[in-house]
C-alpha positions in Angstrom: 0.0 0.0 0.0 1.6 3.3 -1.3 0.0 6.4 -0.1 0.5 10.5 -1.3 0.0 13.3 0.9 -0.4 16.2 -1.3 -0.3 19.7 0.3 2.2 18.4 3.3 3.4 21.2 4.5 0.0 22.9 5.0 -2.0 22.5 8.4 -4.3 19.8 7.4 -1.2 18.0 5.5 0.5 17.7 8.7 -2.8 16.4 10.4 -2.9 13.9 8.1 0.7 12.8 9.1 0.2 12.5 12.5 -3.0 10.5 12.4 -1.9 8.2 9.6 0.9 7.7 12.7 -1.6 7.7 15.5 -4.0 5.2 13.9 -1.0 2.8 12.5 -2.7 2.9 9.1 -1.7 -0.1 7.1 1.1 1.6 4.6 4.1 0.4 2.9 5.2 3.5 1.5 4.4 7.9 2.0 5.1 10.0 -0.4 5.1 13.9 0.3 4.1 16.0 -2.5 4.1 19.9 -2.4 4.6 23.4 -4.3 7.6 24.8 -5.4 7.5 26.6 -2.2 7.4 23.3 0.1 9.8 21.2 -2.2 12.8 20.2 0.0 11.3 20.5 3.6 11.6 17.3 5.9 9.3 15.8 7.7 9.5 13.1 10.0 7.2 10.1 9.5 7.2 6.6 12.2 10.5 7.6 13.1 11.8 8.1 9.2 12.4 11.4 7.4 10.7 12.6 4.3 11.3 14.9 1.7 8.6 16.8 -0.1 8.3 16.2 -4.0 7.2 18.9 -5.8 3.7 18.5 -6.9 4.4 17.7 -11.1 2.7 17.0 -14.1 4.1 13.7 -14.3 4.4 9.7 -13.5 4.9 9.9 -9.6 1.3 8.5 -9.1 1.8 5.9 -10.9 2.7 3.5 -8.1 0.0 5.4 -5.9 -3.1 3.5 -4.2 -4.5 5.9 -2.5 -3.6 10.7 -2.3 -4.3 12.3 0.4 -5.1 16.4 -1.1 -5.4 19.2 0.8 -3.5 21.7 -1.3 -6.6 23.9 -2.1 -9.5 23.7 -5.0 -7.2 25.0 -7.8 -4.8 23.0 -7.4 -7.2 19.5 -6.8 -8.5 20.7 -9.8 -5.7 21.4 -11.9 -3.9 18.1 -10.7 -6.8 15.5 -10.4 -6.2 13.9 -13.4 -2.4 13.6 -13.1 -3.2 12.3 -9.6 -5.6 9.5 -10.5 -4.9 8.4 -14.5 -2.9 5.8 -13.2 -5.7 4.5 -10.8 -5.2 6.0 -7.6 -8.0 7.1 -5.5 -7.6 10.8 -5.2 -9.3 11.6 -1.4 -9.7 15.2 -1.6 -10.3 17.5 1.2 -11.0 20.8 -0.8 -14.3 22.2 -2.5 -13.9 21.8 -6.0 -15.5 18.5 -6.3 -17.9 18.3 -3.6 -20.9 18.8 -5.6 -20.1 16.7 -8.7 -22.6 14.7 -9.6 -20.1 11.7 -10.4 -18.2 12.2 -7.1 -19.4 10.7 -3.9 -18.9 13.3 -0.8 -18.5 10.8 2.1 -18.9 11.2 5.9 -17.8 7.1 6.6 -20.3 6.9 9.5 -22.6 8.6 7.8 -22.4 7.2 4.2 -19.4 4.8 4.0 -20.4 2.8 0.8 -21.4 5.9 -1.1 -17.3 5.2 -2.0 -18.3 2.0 -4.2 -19.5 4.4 -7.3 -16.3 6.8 -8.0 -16.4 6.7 -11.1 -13.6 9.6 -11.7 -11.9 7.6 -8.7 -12.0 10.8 -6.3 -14.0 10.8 -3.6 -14.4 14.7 -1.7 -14.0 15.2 1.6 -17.0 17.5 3.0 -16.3 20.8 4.3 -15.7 21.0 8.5 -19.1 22.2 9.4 -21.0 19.5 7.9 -18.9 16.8 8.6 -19.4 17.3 11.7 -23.2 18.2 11.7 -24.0 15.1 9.8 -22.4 12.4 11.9 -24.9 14.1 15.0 -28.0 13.9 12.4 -27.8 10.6 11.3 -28.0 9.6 14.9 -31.3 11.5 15.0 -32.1 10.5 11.6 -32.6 7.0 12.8 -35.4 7.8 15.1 -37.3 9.9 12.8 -36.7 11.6 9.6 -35.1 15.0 9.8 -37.4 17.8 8.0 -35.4 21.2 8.7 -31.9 22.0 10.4 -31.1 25.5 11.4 -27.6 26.2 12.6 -25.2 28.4 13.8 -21.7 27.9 14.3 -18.8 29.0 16.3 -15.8 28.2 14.1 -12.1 28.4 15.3 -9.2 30.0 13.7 -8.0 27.1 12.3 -10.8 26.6 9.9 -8.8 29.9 8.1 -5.5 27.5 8.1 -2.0 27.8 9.9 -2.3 31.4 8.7 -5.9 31.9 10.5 -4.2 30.4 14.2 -0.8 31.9 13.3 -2.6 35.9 13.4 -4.8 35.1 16.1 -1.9 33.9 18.3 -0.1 36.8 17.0 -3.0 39.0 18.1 -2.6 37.7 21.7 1.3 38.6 21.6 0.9 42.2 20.1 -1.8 42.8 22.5 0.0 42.1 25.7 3.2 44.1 24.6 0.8 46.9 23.7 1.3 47.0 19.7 -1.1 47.5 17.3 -3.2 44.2 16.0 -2.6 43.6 12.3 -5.2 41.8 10.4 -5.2 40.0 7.0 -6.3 36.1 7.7 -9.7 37.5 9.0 -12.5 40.2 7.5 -12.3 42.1 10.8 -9.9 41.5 14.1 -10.3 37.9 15.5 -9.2 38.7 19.0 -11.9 40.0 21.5 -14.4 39.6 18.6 -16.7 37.2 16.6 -17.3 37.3 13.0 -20.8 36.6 11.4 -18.6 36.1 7.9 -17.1 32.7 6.9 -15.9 32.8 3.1 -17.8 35.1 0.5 -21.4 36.7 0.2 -23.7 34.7 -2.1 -26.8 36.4 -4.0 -29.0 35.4 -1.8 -27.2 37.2 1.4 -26.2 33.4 2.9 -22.1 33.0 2.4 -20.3 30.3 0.9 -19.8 28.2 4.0 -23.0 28.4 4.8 -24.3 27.3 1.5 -21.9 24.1 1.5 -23.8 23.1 5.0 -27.1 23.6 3.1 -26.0 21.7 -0.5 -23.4 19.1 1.2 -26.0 17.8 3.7 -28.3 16.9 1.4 -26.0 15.2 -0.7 -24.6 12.9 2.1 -27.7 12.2 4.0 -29.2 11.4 0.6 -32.2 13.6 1.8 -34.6 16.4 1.1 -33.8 17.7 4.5 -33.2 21.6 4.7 -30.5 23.2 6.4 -30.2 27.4 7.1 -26.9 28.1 8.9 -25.0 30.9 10.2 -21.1 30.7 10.3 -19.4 32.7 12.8 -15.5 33.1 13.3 -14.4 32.7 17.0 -11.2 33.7 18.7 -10.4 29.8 19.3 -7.3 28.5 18.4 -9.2 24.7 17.2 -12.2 22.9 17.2 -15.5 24.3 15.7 -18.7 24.4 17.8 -22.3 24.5 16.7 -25.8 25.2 18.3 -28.4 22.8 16.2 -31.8 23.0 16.3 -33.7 19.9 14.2 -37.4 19.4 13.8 -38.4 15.9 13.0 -41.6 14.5 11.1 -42.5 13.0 14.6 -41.4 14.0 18.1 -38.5 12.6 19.5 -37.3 13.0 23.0 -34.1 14.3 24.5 -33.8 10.5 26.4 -34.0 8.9 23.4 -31.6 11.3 21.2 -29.0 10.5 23.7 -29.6 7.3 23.9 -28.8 7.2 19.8 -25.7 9.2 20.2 -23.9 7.2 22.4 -24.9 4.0 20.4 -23.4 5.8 17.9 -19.7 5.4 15.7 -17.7 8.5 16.2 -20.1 10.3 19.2 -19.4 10.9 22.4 -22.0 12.9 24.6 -21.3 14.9 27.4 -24.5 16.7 28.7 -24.6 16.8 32.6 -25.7 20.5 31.8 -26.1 20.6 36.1 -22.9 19.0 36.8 -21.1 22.0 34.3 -20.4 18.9 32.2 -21.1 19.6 27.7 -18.6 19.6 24.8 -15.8 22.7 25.2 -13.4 23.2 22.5 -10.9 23.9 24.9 -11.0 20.1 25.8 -12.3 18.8 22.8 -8.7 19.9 20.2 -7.3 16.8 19.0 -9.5 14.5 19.5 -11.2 12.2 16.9 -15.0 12.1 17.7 -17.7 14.7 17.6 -19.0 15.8 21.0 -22.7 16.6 21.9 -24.1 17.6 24.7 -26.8 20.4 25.7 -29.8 17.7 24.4 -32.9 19.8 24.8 -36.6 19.9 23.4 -37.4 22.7 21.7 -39.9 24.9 23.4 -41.5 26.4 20.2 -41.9 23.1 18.0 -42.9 19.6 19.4 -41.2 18.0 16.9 -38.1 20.1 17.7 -35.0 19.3 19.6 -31.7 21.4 20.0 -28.4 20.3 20.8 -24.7 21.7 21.3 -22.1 20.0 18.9 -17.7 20.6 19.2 -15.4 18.6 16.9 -11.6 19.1 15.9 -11.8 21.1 12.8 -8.5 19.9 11.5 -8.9 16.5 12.7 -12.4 15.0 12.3 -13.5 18.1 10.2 -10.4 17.0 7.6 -7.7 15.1 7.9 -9.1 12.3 9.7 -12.2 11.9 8.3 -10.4 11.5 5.4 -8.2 9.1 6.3 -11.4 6.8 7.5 -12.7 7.2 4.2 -9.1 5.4 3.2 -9.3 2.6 6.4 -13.1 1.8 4.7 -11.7 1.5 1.0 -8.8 -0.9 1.9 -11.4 -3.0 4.5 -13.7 -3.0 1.6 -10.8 -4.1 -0.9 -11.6 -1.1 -3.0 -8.0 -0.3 -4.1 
């Protein structure tokens, strides 16, 4: 089993190192693959250093199973077929192909076998905020079917990048030695503030990260279910929260909601809401599941029921989901 990281050097590229590590993934072989820029740099890998190849037009995929992207849409987009002519699965963790009809977007314990029809052999990775989202809903989806979503989310600075943790850190520093706060990862300053502006305004006044949570959902849950969401920047280093209110077609109760999250892959609940005891992102940066607690019923709706949700941007919301989607493929003997 040969594996390509693509975009190493970035934040999520060295996520995916470290959990490919963590998680022992079954490999022979990692290849490191980069821009001009990152050609060169080391990286240590099980105890082994790496160099990082220059992302080509040319044969280095050929021996490739499975490529790990995360080097942004252009480039996906520009490289796919380079990456995958030679039959490797391209696992990509930008946008670009998210809503291609002949490209499953896979959440694995969500939609796991969606990865059997790949027919351009790249399977997208969804963007943070859903990912998340979706592995909470399909435990509600289970007890009964999920009409309308509305959402609002608290994302951390690492959902801009090293660049978006690097300025708020920066912020901190400048602040305490009395400097002025520059500001060019971010719309406005991150530090003492919140943001109601995640990516660019859209026609209809929704962004572009919020769209992706109303399109992408759909598409994994293979549902008609409708999702309105407002994305908010946070001055927290990682780990994206969200407040979720659902309304089912019939009601469902906060016992039994709970009850299907902790019989649930990839959930861990922590709502002792008396006890001072629900998800934190503080606590909850680097670690692999998504966290709910705060498991309400909605006083407006009957068939409503609101929850607090905190995963690991860079780690379930990318490079690990991603590399689950890989562990299913190989378990599945799909490359």
């Amino acid at each position: 089993m040969k594996v390509a990281i693509v975009g190493a050097s970035g934040a999520v590229g060295q996520e995916f190192l470290k959990v490919l590590e963590e998680r022992n993934f079954p490999l022979d072989e990692l290849v490191l693959f980069g821009s001009s820029r990152s050609a060169g740099k080391t990286y240590t890998f099980k105890g082994k250093e790496l160099t990082v190849k220059e992302l080509q037009h040319n044969d280095d995929f050929k021996d490739i199973d499975i490529a790990l992207t995360s080097a942004g849409g252009g480039t996906s987009k520009e490289f796919a077929e380079t990456i995958t002519k030679h039959g490797a699965v391209m696992i990509d963790n930008s946008s670009a192909f998210r809503m291609d009809n002949d490209v499953p977007l896979v959440v694995p314990e969500v939609n796991a076998e969606d990865c059997k029809n790949r027919p351009r052999n790249i399977i997208a990775n969804p963007n943070c905020t859903t990912i998340q989202m979706v592995v909470a809903l399909k435990a509600l989806e289970g007890l009964s079917h999920i009409k309308r979503v509305h959402v609002s989310s608290y994302q951390s600075a690492s959902g801009a990048g090293a660049s978006g943790m690097e300025e708020l850190l920066k912020q901190v520093k400048d602040f305490a030695a009395g400097k002025e706060l520059e500001v060019e990862a971010f719309a406005h300053q991150l530090l003492f503030n919140v943001i109601p502006h995640i990516d660019v305004f859209t026609e209809n006044g929704y962004t572009k990260e919020e769209m992706k949570m109303f399109n992408e959902t759909k598409k994994i849950m293979h549902s008609d279910i409708a999702v309105s969401a407002t994305c908010v920047r946070v001055p927290v280093m990682r780990a994206h929260s969200e407040s979720i209110w659902a309304e089912t077609e019939e009601p469902v109760s906060p016992e039994a909601f709970r009850a299907a999250c902790e019989a649930t892959e990839g959930i861990t609940v922590m709502d002792k809401p008396e006890e001072k005891y629900y998800p934190l992102p503080l606590h909850i940066a680097g670690k692999d599941d998504v966290y709910v607690g705060r498991i309400r019923k909605d006083l407006t709706n009957e068939n409503g029921i609101s929850f607090w949700c905190v995963s690991d941007q860079i780690k379930k919301g990318a490079a690990l989901n991603a590399v689950q989607i890989a562990e299913y493929m190989i378990k599945e003997g799909l490359v």
